[in-house]
C-alpha positions in Angstrom: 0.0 0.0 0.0 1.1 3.9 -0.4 2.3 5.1 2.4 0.6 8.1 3.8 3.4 9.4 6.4 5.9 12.1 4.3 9.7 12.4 5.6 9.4 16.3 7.3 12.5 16.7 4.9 13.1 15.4 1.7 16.2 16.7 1.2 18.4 13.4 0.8 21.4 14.8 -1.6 25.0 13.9 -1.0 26.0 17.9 -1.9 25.1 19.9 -1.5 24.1 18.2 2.2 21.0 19.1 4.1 21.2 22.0 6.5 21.3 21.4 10.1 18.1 20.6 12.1 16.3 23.9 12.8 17.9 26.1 10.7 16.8 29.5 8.7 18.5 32.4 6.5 16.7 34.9 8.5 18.9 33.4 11.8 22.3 34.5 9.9 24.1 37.4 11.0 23.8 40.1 7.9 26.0 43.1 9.4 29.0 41.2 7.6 27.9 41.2 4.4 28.7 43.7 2.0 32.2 43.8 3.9 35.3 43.5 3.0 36.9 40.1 3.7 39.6 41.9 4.5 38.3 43.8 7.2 38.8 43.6 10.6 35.0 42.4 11.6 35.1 39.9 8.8 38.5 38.5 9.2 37.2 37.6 12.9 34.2 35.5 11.8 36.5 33.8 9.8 39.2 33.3 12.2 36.3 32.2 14.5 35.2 29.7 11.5 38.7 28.1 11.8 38.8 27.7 15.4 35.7 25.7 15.4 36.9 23.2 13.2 40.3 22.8 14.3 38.2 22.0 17.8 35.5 19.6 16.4 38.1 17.9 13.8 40.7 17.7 17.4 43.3 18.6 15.5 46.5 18.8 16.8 48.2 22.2 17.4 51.1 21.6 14.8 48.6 20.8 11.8 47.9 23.9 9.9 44.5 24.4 8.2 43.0 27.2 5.9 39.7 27.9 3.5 40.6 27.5 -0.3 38.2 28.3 -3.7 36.2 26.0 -5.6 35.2 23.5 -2.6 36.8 20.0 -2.1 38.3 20.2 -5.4 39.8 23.4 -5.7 41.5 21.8 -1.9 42.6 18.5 -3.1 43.8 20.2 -6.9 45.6 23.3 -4.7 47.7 20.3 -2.9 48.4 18.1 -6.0 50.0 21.2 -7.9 51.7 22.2 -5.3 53.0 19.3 -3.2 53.6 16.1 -5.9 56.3 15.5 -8.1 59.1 14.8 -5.4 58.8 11.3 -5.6 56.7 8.6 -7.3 53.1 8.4 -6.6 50.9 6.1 -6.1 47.1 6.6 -6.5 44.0 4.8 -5.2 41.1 4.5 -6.8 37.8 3.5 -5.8 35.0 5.9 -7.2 34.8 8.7 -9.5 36.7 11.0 -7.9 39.8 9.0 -7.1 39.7 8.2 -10.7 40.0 11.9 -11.4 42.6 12.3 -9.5 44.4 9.6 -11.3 43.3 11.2 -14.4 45.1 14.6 -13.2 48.3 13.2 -12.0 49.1 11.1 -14.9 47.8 13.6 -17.7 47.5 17.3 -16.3 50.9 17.0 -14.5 52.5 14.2 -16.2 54.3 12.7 -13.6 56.5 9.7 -15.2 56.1 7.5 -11.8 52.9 6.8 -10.8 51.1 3.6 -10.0 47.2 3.2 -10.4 46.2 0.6 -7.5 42.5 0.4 -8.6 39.3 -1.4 -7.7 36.0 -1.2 -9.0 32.7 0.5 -7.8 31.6 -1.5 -4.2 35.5 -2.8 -3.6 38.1 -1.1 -2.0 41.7 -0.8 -3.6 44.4 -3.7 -2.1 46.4 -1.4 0.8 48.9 -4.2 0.3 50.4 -2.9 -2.9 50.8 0.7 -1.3 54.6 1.7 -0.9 54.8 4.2 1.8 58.4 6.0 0.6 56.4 7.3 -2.5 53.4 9.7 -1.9 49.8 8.0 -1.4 47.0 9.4 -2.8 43.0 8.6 -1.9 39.6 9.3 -0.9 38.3 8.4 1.9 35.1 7.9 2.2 33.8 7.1 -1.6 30.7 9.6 -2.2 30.3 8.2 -5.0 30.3 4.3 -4.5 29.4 4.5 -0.9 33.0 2.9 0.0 34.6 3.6 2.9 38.4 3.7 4.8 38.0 1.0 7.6 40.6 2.7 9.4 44.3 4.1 9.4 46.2 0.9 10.1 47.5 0.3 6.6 49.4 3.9 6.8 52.8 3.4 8.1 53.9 5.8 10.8 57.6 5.5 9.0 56.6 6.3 6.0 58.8 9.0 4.0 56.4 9.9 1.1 53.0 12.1 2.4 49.4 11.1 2.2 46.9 13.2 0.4 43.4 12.0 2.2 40.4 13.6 -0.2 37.9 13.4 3.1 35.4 15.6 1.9 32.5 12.9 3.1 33.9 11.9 5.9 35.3 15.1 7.7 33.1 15.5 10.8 31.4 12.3 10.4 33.9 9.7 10.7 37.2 10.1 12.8 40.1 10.6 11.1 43.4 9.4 12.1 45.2 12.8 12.3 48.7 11.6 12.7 48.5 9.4 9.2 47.2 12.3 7.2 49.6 14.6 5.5 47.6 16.6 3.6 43.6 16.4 3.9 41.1 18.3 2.3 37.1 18.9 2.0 34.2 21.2 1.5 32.0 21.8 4.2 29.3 21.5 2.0 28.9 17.7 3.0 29.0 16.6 6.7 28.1 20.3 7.8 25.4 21.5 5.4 26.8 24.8 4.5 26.6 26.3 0.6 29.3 25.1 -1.8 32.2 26.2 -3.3 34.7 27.1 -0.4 37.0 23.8 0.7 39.7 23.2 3.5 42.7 22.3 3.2 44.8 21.0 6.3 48.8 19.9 5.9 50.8 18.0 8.5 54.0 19.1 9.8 55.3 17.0 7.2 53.6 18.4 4.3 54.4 22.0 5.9 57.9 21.3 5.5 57.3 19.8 1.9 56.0 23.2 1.1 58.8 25.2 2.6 61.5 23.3 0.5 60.2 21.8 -2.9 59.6 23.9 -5.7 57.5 21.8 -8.9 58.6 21.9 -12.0 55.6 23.5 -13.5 54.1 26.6 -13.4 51.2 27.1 -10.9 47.8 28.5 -11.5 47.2 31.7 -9.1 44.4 30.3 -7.2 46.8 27.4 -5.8 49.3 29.0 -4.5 50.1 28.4 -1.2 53.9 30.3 -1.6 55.0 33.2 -2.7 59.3 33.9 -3.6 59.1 30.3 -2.7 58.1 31.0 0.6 54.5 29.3 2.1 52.2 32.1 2.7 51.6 32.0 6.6 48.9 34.3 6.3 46.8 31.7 4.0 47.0 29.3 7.0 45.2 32.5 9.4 42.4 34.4 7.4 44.1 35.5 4.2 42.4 33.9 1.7 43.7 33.4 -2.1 40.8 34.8 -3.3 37.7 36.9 -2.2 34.8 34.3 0.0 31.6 34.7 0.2 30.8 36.1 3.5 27.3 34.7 3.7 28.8 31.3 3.2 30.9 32.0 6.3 27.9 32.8 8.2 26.1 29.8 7.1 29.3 27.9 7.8 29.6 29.7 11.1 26.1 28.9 11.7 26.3 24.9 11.7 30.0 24.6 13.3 28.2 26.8 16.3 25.0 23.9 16.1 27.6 21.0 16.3 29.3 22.5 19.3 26.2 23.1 20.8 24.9 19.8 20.4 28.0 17.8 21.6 30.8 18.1 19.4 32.1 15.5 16.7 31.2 13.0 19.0 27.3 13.6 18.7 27.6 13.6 15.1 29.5 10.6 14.5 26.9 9.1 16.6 24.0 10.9 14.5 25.0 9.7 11.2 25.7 6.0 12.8 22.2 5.8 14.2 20.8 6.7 10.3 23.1 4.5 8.7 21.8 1.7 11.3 18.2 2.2 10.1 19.0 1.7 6.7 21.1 -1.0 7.3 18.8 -2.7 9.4 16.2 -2.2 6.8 18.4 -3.6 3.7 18.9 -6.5 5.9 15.3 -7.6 5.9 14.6 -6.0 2.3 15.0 -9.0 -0.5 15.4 -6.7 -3.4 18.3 -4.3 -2.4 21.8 -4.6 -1.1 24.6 -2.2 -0.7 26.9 -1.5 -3.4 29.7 -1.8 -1.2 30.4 -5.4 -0.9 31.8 -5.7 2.6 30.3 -4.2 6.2 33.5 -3.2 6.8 34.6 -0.9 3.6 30.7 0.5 3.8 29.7 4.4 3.9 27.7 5.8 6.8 27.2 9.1 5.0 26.7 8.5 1.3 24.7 5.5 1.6 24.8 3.8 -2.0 22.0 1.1 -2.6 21.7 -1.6 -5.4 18.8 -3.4 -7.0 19.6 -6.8 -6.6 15.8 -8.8 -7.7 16.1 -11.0 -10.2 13.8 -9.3 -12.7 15.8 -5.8 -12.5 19.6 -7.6 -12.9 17.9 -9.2 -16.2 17.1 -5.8 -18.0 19.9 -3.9 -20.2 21.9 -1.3 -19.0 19.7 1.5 -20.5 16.7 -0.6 -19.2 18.1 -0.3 -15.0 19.1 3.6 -15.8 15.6 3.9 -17.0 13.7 2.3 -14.4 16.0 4.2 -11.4 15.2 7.5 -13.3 11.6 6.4 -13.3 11.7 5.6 -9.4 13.4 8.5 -8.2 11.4 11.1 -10.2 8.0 8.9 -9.1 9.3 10.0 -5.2 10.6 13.6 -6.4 6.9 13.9 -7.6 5.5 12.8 -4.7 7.2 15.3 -2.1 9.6 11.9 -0.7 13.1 12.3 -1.5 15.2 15.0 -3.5 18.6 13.6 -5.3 19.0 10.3 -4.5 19.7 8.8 -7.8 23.0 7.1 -7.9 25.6 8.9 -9.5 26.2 8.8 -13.0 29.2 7.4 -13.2 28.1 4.3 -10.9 26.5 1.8 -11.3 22.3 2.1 -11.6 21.1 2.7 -8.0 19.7 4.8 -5.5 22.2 7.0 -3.0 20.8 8.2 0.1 22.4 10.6 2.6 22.6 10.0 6.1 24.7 12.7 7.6 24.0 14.1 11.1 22.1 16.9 9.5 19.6 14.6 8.5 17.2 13.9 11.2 16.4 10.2 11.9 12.7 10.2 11.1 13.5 11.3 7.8 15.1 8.2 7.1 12.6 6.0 9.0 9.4 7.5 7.3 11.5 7.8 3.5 12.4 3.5 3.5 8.3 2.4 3.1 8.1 4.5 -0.1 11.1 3.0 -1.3 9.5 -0.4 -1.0 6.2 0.8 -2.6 7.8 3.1 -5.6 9.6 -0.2 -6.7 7.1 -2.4 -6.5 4.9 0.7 -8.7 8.0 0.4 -11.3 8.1 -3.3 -11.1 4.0 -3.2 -11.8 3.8 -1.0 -15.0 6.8 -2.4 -16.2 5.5 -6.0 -16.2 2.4 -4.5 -17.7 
C-alpha cells in the first residue's frame, strides 16, 4: 500500500548536504555582508570559522588548516599542484573521484612514476600494494560508491612519502586518524550543510615542511598557490584567503559549526550519522530486493549510503533498461514530495544514493524506506504490464 506518512525533509542529496536541524537564512548574521573580507569584523568571523573546526576535527596544534576556492576540489587540486612531483606516486582509486585524481596526476601534471592501485565501484583498492616511501594518494570515504576507509592501520607511521586523504565525506562524520594524514582536504558543503564552493585544506607538519623546501617543475595557477618567492604564505593558513569568500557562506558555515558545538561536538555527530546508517542497514537487511553497493560491512559508507537493486527481474534488463527504471523511481518519489537527489551517480552503477549525515534527522530516514518499498514495486507493476 502507499504510504501516507511524508519524511518532514526530503532533502536526501550527497552535496550539496541538508542544513542542520532547525535552521533558517533569517537566523544569519547580515552586518557582515557587503564587507570586505579583508576587514577587521570579517576576518574575525572567519578566524572564528577556523577555530571551530580545528576543535571539532581535534586537530592537533602543529597541523595547519586554511579555507581554499572551488570547494573540495579546488582543496585537493591546490595540494596536488603544489605538493607532488618529489617522488613517485601512487594513487588509489575507488569511485569517480579518485579516478580523477588519477586522471590529473598522470595527464595534467605528467608525472612519469605513478602507479594506479585500482578497484572497481563496491570494492576497495588492495592497501597491500601501497609503498609508503612514494606519496599516497586517496579518498576516503567514496561519495560516489558508498566505500569507505575502515581505518588508518595500513598507513605506516615511517613512511617517507605524504598522504593526500580527499575526506570531503567523511570530515566531521567519521574520525580521522590525524597523525596518518599529510595533507587532507574537504568542502563543508557535505557533513556540515553549509553552501558550496569554499574547501579546507589541512597539511601536516610534514607536508608544511614539503612546502617550505620543494619547488615543482611546472608553473602554478594563481588560485593554488600556497607560496610566494618560494616561501609558504603563513597568512593563508590564518584568514588570508587566495581569493575573495563569500561572507554569507561564512555565516552559514559559522552557523552549523556553532550547532555541532552546541549539540555535543564531533562526538554527537559521529553518533548521528551511525544511528541513520543503522536504520537503513537494518532495513536492507530484511529487504530481498536491495543490497549495498559496497560489498563488505567493513569498507561500507555511513554518510553517502549507496544502494543496489539486486531482484532478479531488475539484474535481467539492459543497461539502458536499470538507468531507465532508477530514473523512473526516483522522479515517481521527487513527484511525490519523498526524496530529492537520491539517484545514484552517473558514473556508478544504476542505483539509488541516500544521505545520512547528522544533519539529516532520523525520522526522515525512517518515514523515507516504506516509499522505497512501494515506488519499486509501482516500477516493477507497470513495467510488467
Amino acid at each position: 500500500m502507499k504510504p501516507t506518512v511524508l519524511p518532514e525533509n526530503p532533502r536526501f542529496s550527497s552535496g550539496p548536504c541538508v542544513k542542520r536541524p532547525g535552521w533558517d537564512l533569517n537566523g544569519l548574521e547580515s552586518e557582515f555582508l557587503g564587507r570586505s573580507h579583508r576587514s577587521a569584523p570579517a576576518k574575525a568571523r572567519i578566524r572564528e570559522v577556523l577555530r571551530l573546526m580545528r576543535a571539532l576535527l581535534r586537530l592537533p596544534e602543529d597541523y595547519r588548516l586554511a579555507i581554499t576556492p572551488a570547494s573540495d576540489t579546488g582543496a585537493f587540486e591546490m595540494a596536488l599542484w603544489s605538493l607532488l612531483g618529489k617522488c613517485g606516486v601512487d594513487v588509489l582509486v575507488w569511485d569517480s573521484f579518485g579516478a580523477g585524481w588519477a586522471t590529473d596526476v598522470v595527464e595534467e601534471l605528467a608525472l612519469a612514476d605513478v602507479n594506479i592501485i585500482e578497484a572497481g565501484y563496491g570494492r576497495i583498492a588492495d592497501f597491500g600494494q601501497v609503498k609508503f616511501d612514494r606519496d599516497v594518494i586517496f579518498t576516503w570515504n567514496g561519495t560516489t560508491s558508498g566505500v569507505c576507509v575502515p581505518d588508518g592501520v595500513w598507513i605506516q607511521e615511517s613512511r617517507t612519502g605524504l598522504t593526500f586523504c580527499d575526506a570531503t565525506s567523511a570530515a566531521f562524520a567519521m574520525a580521522l586518524p590525524w597523525q596518518k594524514l599529510d595533507v587532507t582536504t574537504y568542502s563543508w558543503q557535505k557533513a556540515l550543510g553549509g553552501e558550496a564552493q569554499h574547501g579546507v585544506i589541512i597539511l601536516s607538519p610534514r607536508a608544511y615542511s614539503r612546502l617550505e623546501t620543494w619547488e615543482p617543475k611546472w608553473p602554478i595557477p594563481k588560485i593554488f598557490r600556497m607560496t610566494k618567492n618560494n616561501e609558504p604564505v603563513e597568512g593563508f593558513f590564518d584568514v588570508d584567503t587566495i581569493n575573495t569568500p563569500s561572507m554569507l557562506c561564512i555565516e552559514d558555515i559559522l552557523d552549523s559549526l556553532l550547532w555541532a558545538e552546541a549539540i555535543g561536538g564531533a562526538e554527537e555527530l559521529i553518533r548521528r550519522n551511525r544511528e541513520n546508517f543503522s536504520i537503513i542497514e537494518d532495513w536492507v537487511a530484511i529487504t530481498p530486493w536491495i543490497e549495498f553497493l559496497a560489498t563488505s560491512p567493513a569498507i561500507r559508507s555511513t554518510t553517502s549510503v549507496c544502494l543496489s537493486i539486486v531482484d532478479p527481474w531488475f539484474l535481467s534488463l539492459s543497461s539502458s533498461e536499470k538507468q531507465k527504471f532508477v530514473s523512473g523511481m526516483c522522479n515517481l518519489l521527487e513527484k511525490e514530495g519523498v526524496a530529492f537527489d537520491i539517484k545514484g551517480y552517473r558514473d556508478a552503477p544504476p542505483g539509488i544514493r541516500i544521505w545520512a549525515g547528522s544533519t539529516v534527522e532520523k525520522e526522515n530516514i525512517v518515514a523515507l524506506l516504506p516509499w522505497l518499498e512501494w515506488a519499486f514495486k509501482r516500477g516493477k507493476d507497470v513495467a510488467d504490464q
